[in-house]
C-alpha positions in Angstrom: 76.6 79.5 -76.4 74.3 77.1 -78.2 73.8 77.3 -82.3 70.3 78.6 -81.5 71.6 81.6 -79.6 74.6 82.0 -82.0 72.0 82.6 -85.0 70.0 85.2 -83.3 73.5 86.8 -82.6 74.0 86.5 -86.4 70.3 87.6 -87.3 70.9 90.9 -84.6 74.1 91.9 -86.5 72.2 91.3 -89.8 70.0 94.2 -89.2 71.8 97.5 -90.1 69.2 99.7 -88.6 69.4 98.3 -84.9 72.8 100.3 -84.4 70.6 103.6 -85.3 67.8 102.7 -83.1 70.2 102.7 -80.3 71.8 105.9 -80.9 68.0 107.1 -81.4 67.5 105.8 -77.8 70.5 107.1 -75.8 70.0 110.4 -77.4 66.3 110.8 -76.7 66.6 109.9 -73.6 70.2 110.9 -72.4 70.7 107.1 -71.2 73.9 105.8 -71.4 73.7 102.7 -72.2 70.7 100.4 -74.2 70.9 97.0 -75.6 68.3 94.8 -77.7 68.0 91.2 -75.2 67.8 88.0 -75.6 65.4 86.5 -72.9 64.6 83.7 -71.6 63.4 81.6 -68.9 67.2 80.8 -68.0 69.2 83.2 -70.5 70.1 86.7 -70.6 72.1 87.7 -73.3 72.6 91.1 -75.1 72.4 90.6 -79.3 73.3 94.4 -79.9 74.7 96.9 -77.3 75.5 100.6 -77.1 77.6 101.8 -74.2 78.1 105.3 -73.5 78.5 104.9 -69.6 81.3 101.7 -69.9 79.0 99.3 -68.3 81.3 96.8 -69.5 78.8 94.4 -71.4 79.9 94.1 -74.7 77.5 91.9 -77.6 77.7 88.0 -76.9 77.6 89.2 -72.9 75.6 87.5 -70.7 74.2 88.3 -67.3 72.0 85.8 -64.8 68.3 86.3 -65.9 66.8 85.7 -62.7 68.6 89.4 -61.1 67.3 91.3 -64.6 64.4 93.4 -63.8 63.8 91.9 -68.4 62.8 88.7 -66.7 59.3 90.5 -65.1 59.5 91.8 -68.4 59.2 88.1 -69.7 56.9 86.7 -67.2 54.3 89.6 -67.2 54.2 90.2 -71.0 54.4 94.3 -70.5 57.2 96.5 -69.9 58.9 98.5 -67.2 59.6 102.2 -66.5 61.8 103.6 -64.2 62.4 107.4 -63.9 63.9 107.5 -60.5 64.6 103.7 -58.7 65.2 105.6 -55.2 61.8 107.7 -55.5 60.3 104.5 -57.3 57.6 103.4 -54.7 57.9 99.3 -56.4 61.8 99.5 -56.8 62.9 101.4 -54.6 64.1 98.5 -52.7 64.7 96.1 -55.5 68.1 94.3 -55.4 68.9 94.5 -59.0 69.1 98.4 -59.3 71.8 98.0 -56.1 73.4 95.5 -58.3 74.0 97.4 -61.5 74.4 100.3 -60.4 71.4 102.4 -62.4 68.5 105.2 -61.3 67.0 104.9 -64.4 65.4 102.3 -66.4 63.0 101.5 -69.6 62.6 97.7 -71.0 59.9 96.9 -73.4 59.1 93.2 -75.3 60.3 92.6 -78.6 58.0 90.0 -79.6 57.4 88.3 -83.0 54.9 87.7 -85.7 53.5 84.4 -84.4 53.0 86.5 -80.5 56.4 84.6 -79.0 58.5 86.7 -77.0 62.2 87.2 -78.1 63.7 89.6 -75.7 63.5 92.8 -74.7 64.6 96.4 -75.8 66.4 98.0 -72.8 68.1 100.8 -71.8 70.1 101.9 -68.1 71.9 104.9 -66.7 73.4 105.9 -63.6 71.1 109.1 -63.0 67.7 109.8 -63.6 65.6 110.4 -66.6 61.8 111.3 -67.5 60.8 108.1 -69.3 57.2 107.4 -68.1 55.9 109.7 -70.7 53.4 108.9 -73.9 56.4 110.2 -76.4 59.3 107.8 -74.9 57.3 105.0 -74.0 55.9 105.3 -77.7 59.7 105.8 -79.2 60.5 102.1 -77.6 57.5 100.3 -78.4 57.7 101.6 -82.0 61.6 100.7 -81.8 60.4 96.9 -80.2 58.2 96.4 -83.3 60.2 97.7 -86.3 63.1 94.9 -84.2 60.6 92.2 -83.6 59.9 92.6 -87.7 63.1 92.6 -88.7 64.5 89.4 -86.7 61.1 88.0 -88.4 62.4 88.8 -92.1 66.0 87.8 -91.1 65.2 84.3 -90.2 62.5 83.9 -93.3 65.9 85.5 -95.6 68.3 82.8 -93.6 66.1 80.0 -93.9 65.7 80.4 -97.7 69.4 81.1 -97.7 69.7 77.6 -96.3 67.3 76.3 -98.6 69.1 77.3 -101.5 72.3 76.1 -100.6 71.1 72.7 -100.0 69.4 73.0 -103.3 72.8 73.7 -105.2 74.2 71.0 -103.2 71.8 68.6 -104.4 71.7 69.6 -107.5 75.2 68.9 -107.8 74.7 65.2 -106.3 71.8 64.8 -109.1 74.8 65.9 -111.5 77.1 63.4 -110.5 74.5 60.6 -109.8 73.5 61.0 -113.5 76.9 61.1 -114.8 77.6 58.2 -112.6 74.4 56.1 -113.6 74.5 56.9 -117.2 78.4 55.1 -117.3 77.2 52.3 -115.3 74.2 51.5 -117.0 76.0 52.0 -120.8 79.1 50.5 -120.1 77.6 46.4 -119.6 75.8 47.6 -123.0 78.9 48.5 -124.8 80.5 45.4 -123.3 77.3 44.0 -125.0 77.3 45.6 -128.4 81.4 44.7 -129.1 80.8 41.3 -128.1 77.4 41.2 -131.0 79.9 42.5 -133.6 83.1 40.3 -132.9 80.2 37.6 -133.3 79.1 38.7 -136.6 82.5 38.5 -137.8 82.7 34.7 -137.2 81.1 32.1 -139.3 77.5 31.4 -137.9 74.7 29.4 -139.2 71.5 31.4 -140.5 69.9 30.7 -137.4 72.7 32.0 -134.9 73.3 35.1 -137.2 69.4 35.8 -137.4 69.4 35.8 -133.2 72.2 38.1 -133.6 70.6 40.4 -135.6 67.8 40.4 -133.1 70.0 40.6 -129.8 71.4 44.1 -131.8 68.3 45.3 -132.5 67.7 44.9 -128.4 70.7 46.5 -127.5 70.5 49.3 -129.9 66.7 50.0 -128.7 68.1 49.4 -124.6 70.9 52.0 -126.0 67.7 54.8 -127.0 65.9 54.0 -124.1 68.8 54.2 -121.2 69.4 57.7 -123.0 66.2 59.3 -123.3 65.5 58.2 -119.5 69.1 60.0 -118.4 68.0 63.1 -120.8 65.0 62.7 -119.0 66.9 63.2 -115.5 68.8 65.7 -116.7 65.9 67.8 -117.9 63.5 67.3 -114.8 66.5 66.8 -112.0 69.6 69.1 -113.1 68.0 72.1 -114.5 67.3 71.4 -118.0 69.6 69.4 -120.9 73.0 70.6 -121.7 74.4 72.0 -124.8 77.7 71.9 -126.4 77.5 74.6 -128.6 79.1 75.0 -132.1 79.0 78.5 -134.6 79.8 76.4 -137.5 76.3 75.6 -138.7 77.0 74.6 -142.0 78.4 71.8 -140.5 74.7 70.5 -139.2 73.3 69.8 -142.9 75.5 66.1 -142.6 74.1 65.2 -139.1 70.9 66.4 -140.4 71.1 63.8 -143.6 72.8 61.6 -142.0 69.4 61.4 -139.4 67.1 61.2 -142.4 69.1 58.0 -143.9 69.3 56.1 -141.0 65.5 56.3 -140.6 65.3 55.8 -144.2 67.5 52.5 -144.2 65.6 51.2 -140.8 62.1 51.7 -142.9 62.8 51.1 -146.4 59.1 51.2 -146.7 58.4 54.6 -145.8 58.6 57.4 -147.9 61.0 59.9 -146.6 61.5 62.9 -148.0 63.8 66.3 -147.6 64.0 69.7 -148.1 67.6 70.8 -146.2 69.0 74.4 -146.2 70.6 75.2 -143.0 71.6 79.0 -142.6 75.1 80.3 -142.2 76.4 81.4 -138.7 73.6 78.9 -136.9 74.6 78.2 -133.3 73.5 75.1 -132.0 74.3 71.9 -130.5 74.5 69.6 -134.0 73.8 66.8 -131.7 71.0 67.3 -130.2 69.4 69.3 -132.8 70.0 65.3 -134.9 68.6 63.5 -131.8 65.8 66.3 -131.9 65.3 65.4 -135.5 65.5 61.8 -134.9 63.0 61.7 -132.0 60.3 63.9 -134.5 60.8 61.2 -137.4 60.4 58.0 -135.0 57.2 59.7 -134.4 56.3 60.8 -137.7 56.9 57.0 -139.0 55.5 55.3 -135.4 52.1 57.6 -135.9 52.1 58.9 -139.7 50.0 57.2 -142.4 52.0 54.1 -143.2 50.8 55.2 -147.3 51.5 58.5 -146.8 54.8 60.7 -147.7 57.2 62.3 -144.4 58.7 65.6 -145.3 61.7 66.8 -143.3 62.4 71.0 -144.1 65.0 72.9 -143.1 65.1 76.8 -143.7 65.5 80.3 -142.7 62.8 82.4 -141.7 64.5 86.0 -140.7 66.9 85.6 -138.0 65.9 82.2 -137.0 66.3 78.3 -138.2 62.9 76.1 -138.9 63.2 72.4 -138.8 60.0 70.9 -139.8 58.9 67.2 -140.3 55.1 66.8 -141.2 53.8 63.4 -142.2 50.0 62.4 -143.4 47.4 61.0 -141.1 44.5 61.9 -138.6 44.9 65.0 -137.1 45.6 65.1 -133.2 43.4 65.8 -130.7 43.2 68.5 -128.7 43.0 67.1 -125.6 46.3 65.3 -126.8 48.4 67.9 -128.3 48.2 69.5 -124.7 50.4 66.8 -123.6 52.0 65.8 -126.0 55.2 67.3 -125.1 55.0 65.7 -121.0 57.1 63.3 -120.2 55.7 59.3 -120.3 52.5 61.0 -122.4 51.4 58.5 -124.9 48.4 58.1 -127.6 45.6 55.9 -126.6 46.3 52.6 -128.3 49.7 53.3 -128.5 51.3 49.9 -128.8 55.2 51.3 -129.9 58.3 50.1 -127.1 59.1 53.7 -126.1 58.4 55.3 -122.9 56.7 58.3 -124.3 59.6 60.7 -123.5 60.8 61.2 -127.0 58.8 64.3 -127.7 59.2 65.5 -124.2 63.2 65.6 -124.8 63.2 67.1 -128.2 61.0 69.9 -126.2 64.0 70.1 -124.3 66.3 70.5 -126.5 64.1 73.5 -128.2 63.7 75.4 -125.0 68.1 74.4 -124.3 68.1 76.8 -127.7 65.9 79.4 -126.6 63.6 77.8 -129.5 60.0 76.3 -129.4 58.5 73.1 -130.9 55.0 73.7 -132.0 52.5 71.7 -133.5 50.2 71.9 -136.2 47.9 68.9 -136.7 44.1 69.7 -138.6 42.8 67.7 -142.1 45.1 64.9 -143.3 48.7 66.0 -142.1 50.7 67.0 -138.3 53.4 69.2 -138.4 56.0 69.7 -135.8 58.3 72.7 -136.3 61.7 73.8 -134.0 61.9 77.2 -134.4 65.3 79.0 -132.7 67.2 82.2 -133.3 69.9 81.4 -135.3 73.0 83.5 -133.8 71.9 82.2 -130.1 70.9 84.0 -127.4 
């Protein structure tokens, strides 16, 4: 038996209510044996089988298509009815009734949405049965429909079944090709970056330590970029960036400073202020809620008046934690703050060396939180605020 055959086996035995509909059948009718068909132009093969009258065709059982009196049922689109095959004036003389052995016989077409013709709900017996009236005929056609709708949702429910599976299983190859990408690509930078400091502690003329300084500042900058694109990934290919969670909050306000004085030492010029009170019993990923911070002050100082102070503010509000950086300059607008948070979005004139995902990710790593990052941006001054629930969720 083919795969094709073996599914609509699989599809029939899905179906809990065909077993009823032929105990329904048999009983209405007193026939002793009814099947739903497969049926084709070369297969006969019974999906679902009730045998009262020990027939001896069992589910999976196949008979040759061209002796079933299913095949006219096939060919001529409409069914058949037999109350008495030696009174029947068209079958009396039929060979297949000889062969099986029955008087009486009802098939009618199971067909699906789309029109197609899938097989054939049947029933036999050995005597004979009133079955060409308006009540029985009604019973199977009814029967034929309620099948032909069912095989119809089983192959939709299988098919997104399928679909599902191979979504897991490429989500899982997204997970390792990430994993595996982000160590290839870092590891010739590390190589890189030990190789720039073993340098620096040799003695170099001005020149030769100046070029250092500079191939560090490259490698460093390659270092953000090659991980905002793999956060990237990870947030638009794996479901979303991961957390490593940690209860200890108090234990964020060092990462947090920590943030705020490597920007400060990077732009000496700037004039960065903070305000930093992080709530007991915060759960978060200190990490990422730094890189968040660190991605909100790049853009503070990349888009902020260059005269103007950045404040950095971290408080409780109720039961959640509020990290805010607002910095001076022309509002935003509107048609910009609506993408502001999509990935590669950048201002017009924007002449920085990121790739515009920096605001995307720390967006990210809100929603990672069950948080939101909202902006504010009207008169002289933008704010940008993460605001998440601090015991988690």
């Amino acid at each position: 038996m083919n795969a094709s055959y073996a599914q609509d086996l699989d599809i029939i035995a899905r179906i809990e209510a065909i077993p009823n509909i032929l105990d329904v059948v048999c009983n209405a009718t007193g026939m002793g044996y009814a099947a739903v068909a497969r049926v084709t132009a070369d297969r006969w093969i019974a999906m679902s089988v009730l045998d009262r009258i020990n027939f001896g065709l069992a589910a999976g059982g196949e008979l040759q298509v061209e002796t079933t009196l299913c095949n006219d049922v096939r060919e001529n689109r409409g069914l058949v009815v037999i109350n008495h095959v030696s009174k029947d004036e068209v079958y009396c003389g039929h060979p297949t009734p000889a062969m099986y052995g029955f008087e009486s016989y009802i098939s009618v077409p199971v067909r699906l949405a789309d029109g197609s013709f899938f097989g054939t709900l049947c029933a036999i017996d050995p005597k004979p049965a009133q079955l060409a009236n308006p009540q029985i005929v009604g019973m199977f056609t009814l029967f034929a429909e309620l099948i032909g709708f069912h095989i119809d949702a089983q192959r939709k429910l299988m098919s997104a079944e399928e679909a599902l599976l191979e979504e897991r299983q490429a989500a899982q190859m997204r997970e390792q090709f990430i994993a595996v990408l982000g160590h290839d690509i870092r590891s010739p930078m590390a190589s890189i970056s030990a190789g720039i400091q073993m340098l620096k502690r040799m003695a170099l003329e001005p020149k030769a330590d100046m070029i250092l300084q500079r191939m560090e500042a490259s490698v460093d900058r390659s270092i953000t970029l090659i991980g905002n694109v793999m956060d990237f990934a990870r947030a638009r290919l794996a479901g979303g960036i991961g957390l490593q969670r940690s209860r200890d909050g108090e234990t964020l306000l060092p990462y947090l400073q920590q943030v705020v004085a490597e920007v400060k030492s990077v732009h000496p010029e700037r004039d960065i202020r903070s305000e930093l009170d992080v709530p007991e019993g915060l759960v978060c990923d200190r990490s990422r809620v730094s890189q968040l911070l660190s991605n909100l002050l790049g853009n503070a100082v990349s888009h902020g008046n260059p005269d103007g102070p950045i404040l950095v503010v971290a408080s409780r509000d109720g039961t959640w934690f509020e990290l805010a950086v607002t910095n001076h300059g022309d509002p935003i607008p509107a048609d910009v703050r609506a993408r502001l948070f999509q990935p590669f979005a950048r201002r017009a004139g924007d002449v920085s060396q990121g790739l515009g995902l920096g605001l995307f990710i720390a967006s990210e790593i809100a929603k990672a939180h069950q948080g939101t990052l909202q902006t504010e941006s009207g008169d002289d001054r933008t704010t940008f605020t993460l605001r998440m629930p601090i015991g988690g969720r």
